[in-house]
Residue, then its C-alpha position, 0 to 999 in steps of 0.5 A: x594180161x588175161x589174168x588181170x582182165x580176170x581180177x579186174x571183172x571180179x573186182x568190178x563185181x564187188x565193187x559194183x555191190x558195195x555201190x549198190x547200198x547207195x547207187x541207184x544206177x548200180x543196184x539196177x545193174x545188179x536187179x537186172x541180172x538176178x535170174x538173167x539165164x533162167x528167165x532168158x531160157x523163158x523167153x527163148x523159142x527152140x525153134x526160131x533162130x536168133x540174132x543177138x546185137x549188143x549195145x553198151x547204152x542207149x546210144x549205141x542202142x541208136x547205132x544199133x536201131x537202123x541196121x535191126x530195122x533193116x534186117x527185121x525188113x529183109x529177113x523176117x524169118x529171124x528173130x532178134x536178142x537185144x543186150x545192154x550192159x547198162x541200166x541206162x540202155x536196158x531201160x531205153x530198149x526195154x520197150x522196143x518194138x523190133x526186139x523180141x526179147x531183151x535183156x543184160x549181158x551177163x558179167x564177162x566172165x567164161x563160165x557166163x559166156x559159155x552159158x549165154x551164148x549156148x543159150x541164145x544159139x545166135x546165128x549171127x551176133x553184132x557188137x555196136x561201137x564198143x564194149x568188148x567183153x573178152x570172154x563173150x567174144x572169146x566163145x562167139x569166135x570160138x563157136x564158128x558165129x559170125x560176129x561184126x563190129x559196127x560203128x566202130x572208132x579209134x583213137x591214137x590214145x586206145x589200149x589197142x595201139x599201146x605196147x600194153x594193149x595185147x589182150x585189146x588187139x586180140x579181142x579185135x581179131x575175135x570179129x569176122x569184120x569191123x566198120x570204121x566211122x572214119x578213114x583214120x580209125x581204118x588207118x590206126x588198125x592197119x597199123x596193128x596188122x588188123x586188115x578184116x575191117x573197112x570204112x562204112x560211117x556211122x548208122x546214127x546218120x540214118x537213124x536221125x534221118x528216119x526222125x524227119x519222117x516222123x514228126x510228131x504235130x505237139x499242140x502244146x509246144x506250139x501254143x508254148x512257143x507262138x511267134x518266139x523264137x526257142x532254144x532247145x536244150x537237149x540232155x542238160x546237166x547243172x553246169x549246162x542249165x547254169x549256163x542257160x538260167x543266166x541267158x534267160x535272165x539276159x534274155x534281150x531277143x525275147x526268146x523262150x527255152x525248152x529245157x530237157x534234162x538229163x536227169x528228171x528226178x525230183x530233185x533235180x526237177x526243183x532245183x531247175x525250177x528254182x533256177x530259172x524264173x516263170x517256168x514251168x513243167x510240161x506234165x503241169x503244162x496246160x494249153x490254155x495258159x503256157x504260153x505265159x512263161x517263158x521256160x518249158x521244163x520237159x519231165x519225160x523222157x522219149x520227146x527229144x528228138x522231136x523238140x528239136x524240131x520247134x528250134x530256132x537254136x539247139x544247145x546239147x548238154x553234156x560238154x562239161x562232164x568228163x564223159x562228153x556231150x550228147x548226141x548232136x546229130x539229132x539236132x543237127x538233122x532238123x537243120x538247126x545251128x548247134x551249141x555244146x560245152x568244151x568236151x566234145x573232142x572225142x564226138x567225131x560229128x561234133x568236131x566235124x560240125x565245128x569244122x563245117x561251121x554249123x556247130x560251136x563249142x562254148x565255156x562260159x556263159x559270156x560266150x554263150x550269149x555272144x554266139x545265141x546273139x549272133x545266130x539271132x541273125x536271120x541269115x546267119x541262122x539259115x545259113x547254119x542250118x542248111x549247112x547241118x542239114x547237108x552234113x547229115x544227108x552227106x554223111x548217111x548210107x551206113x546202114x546199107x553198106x553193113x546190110x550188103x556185107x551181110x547179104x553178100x557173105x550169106x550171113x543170113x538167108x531168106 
């Protein structure tokens, strides 16, 4: 198996340069590893001690923030090494203040592994949720480093529970410990013999719940909004704003929509301005005469979890994709009902939303309408809200249950 796992990586590499002629999101895969290991040895401090947190995308990147900021708090001394493997995650954590330096994860192959990891010397290293390299985790276990798994999930359907699966089994048992988001993930290893796990949830809890304490006062939005009731739609994509341009040309409640695509090229840009009547974009916005129109067009990236904030209904896009939607918590944490397309079966907190009945999964835009209609009901619209609301704070606390793992084995010392 592991002779495939080989000619797979060799054959993503070239793949991912034929890619890069035509692909932005690829040729910046490739532009952020040119000289990785000579500028990494640049950044490195010989002697400060290092520990390295890998997240797959910006995501994960959000698992990952809690747990650093509560390390960074309770073992100053330390010093932080942040990787992504992909250009989305590199660019939202390129500026992150806690890190001390980040960077790509090299392409996983044994002779990058063994110069990263000797490199960086890690006294500790976190992988968060997924993205298991085998040849990295192969030398970190190697090496004798304590190496974690946080955020972790499974499912039935994964390479690790299928009689094909040995090489995934085997990068399971590389980690020291593996937290589990949920009873059925600690369940589905146990039945492979993995044991070195437990049940912690998942860090995005206390992630958003951070985001209520710092809610940004955004004069533009408020004079934007006046007395409307908004809908805010969050990480949209084309079959999302079709969906979206057609309620706002049925707009019988009168309300208004702020719209944050998940793609802000200019492209994209004037084809959502050709698709939906009196909108405007926000870096074009101006107090004095936004709240004339009735769609706001966010052409930034950073403000969308604080626009959720002046919801009165939130949509999160993504749900027609084959990858999913997007974070919903983030929303949902402000108190808000929560709207998203068919694909969330794999989003625990989406199912588990639907379940408590503060969130809705719609297909078409009749159904859509139907449920913006319904939840203009005031009740209906408290009622949802609180119910989010509660299933975040219920569901918070992953953060310190990885934290005392940390302090009670020793892994770090003040």
């Amino acid at each position: 198996m592991l002779f495939f796992y080989n000619i797979f990586i060799y054959l993503y590499k070239i793949a991912i340069k034929i890619a890069a002629i035509s692909n932005h999101k690829a040729a910046e895969w490739i532009k952020g590893r040119k000289n990785l290991f000579e500028n990494l040895k640049e950044k490195l401090d010989e002697s400060s001690s290092y520990i390295w947190i890998h997240s797959a995308s910006a995501g994960e990147f959000e698992q990952a923030k809690p747990l650093i900021e509560a390390i960074k708090k309770k073992y100053p001394l330390y010093k932080i090494v942040i990787s992504f493997f992909s250009p989305s995650g590199y660019e939202a954590g390129k500026k992150y203040k806690h890190a001390d330096i980040i960077c790509y994860l090299p392409l996983d192959t044994a002779s990058n592994a063994k110069e990263f990891v000797q490199l960086v010397n890690p006294i500790l290293v976190i992988f968060v949720k997924y993205d298991y390299w085998y040849h990295h985790l192969k030398k970190i276990n190697k090496n004798k480093i304590p190496l974690l798994l946080i955020s972790s999930i499974y499912r039935e359907n994964q390479p690790f529970f299928q009689f094909y699966g040995k090489l995934h089994k085997k990068m399971l048992h590389f980690f020291n410990w593996i937290f589990v988001q949920d009873e059925t993930s600690l369940q589905l290893l146990q039945k492979i013999k993995i044991f070195h796990a437990s049940k912690s949830g998942d860090t995005r809890f206390d992630r958003v719940d951070t985001i209520l304490d710092q809610k940004l006062s955004m004069p533009l939005l408020e004079n934007f909004a006046g007395n409307k009731k908004i809908i805010v739609a969050g990480s949209s994509w084309p079959e999302d704003e079709q969906l979206l341009s057609e309620i706002m040309r049925d707009n019988v409640h009168d309300f208004k929509l702020i719209l944050a695509p998940h793609e802000i090229t200019s492209h994209h840009l004037k084809s959502i301005l050709s698709n939906f009547t009196n909108a405007i974009k926000y870096s074009e916005a101006r107090d004095n005469d936004i709240s004339a129109y009735s769609t706001l067009i966010i052409d930034n990236v950073g403000m969308l979890s604080h626009l959720y904030s002046y919801s009165t209904i939130t949509y999160i896009g993504g749900g027609f994709n084959k990858s999913g939607i997007h974070n919903t918590l983030e929303a949902a944490v402000w108190g808000k009902p929560v709207l998203f397309g068919p694909n969330y079966e794999k989003f625990k907190e989406a199912r588990d939303l639907i379940a408590v009945g503060a969130a809705f999964s719609i297909s078409t835009a009749a159904e859509l309408k139907q449920k913006v209609h319904s939840l203009m009901d005031e009740n209906k619209l408290i009622t949802t809200g609180k119910t989010a609301y509660q299933y975040i704070q219920t569901n918070k606390g992953a953060t310190g249950f990885i934290l005392n793992y940390i302090q009670e084995n020793r892994l770090l010392t003040n």
